[in-house]
TIDO-940236 format. One record per residue (C-alpha): residue number from 0; x, y, z. Coordinates in Angstrom, 3 decimals. Example, Ala and Ser with C-alpha at 12.3 -4.5 7.8 and 13.67 -1.06 7.14 Angstrom:
<sites>
[site 0,[12.300,-4.500,7.800]]
[site 1,[13.670,-1.060,7.140]]
</sites>
This chain:
<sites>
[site 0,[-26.377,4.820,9.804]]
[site 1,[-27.844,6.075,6.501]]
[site 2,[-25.722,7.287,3.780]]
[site 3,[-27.316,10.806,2.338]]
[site 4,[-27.074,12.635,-1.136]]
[site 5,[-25.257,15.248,0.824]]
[site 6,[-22.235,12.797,2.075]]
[site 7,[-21.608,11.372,-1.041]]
[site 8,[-21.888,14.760,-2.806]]
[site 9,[-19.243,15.938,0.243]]
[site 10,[-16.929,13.034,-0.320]]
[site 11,[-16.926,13.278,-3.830]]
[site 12,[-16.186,17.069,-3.545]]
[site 13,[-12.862,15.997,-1.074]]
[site 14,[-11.996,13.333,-3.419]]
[site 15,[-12.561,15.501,-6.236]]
[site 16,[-14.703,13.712,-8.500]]
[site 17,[-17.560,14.960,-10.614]]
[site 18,[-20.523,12.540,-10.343]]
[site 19,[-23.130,12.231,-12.729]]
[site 20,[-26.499,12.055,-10.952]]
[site 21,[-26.828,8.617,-11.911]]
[site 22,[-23.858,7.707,-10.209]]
[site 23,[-25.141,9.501,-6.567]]
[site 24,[-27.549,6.561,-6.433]]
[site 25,[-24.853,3.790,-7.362]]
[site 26,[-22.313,5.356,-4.755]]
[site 27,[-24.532,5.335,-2.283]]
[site 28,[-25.730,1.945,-2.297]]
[site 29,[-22.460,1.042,-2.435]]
[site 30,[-20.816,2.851,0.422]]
[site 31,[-23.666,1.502,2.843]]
[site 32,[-22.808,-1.713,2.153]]
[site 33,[-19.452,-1.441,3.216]]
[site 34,[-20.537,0.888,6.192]]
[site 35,[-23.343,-2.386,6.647]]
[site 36,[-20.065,-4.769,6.607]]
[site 37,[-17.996,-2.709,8.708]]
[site 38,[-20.972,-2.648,11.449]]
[site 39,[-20.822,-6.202,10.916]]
[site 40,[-17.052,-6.457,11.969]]
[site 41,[-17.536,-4.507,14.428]]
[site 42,[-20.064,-6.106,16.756]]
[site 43,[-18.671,-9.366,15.857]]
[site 44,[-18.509,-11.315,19.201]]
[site 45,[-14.437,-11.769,20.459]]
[site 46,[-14.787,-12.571,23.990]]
[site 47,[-12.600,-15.522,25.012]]
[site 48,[-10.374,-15.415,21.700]]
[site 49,[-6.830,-14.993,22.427]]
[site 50,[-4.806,-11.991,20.911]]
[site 51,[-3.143,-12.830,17.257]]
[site 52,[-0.884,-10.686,16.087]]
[site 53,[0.077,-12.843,12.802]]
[site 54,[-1.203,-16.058,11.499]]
[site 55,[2.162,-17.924,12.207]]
[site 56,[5.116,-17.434,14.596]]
[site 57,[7.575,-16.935,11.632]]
[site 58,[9.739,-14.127,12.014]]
[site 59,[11.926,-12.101,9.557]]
[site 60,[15.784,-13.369,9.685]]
[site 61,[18.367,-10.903,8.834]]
[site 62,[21.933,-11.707,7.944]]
[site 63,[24.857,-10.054,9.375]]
[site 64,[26.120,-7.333,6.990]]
[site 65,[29.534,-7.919,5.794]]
[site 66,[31.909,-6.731,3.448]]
[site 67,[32.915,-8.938,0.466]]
[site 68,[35.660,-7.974,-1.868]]
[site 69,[33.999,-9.078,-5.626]]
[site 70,[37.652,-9.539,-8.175]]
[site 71,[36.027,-9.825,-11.339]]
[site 72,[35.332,-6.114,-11.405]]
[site 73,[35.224,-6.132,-15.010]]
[site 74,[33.042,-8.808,-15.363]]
[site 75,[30.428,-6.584,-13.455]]
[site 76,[31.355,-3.680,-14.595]]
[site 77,[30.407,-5.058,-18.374]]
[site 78,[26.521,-4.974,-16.774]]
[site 79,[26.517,-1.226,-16.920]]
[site 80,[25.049,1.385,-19.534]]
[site 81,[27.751,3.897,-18.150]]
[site 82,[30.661,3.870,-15.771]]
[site 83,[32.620,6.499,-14.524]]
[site 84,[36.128,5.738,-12.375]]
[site 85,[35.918,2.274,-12.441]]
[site 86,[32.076,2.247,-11.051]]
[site 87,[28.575,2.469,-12.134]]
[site 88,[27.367,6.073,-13.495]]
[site 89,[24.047,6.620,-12.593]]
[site 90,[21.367,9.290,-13.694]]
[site 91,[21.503,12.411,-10.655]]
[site 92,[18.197,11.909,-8.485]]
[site 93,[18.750,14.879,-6.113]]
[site 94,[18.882,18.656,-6.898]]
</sites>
């Protein structure tokens, strides 16, 4: 598949960017060769290779959440710009 003046000049216009007519030429070059590579990737053979879904068997381990009373409020408390009933004040994020 060929990349036309027209496609890049449509992409660009859905992206849009104003290309310089110098560019056109650049962008298309470009663009086939990852449309080349992606061809490439495509018909690569995989019959007989067994389904991967990662590289290694690791898996994510979560810990159990738990509730842990902290008794040095003050001590953390002492990390905060502003606090407000004996907690951290925070800047509103919601309307």
């Amino acid at each position: 598949m060929q990349v036309s003046k027209e496609e890049i000049l449509h992409i660009a216009n859905l992206a849009q960017l104003e290309l310089k007519e110098d560019e056109i030429e650049k962008y298309m070059l470009h663009l086939q060769d990852i449309l080349n590579f992606a061809n490439i990737v495509k018909n690569a053979p995989v019959e007989g290779l067994d389904i991967t879904v990662g590289a290694n068997e690791l898996k994510n381990v979560f810990r159990k959440d738990e509730v842990k009373q902290f008794e040095d409020t003050n001590s953390l408390l002492q990390n905060a710009p502003t606090q407000e009933q004996n907690m951290f004040k925070i800047p509103k994020v919601i309307n």
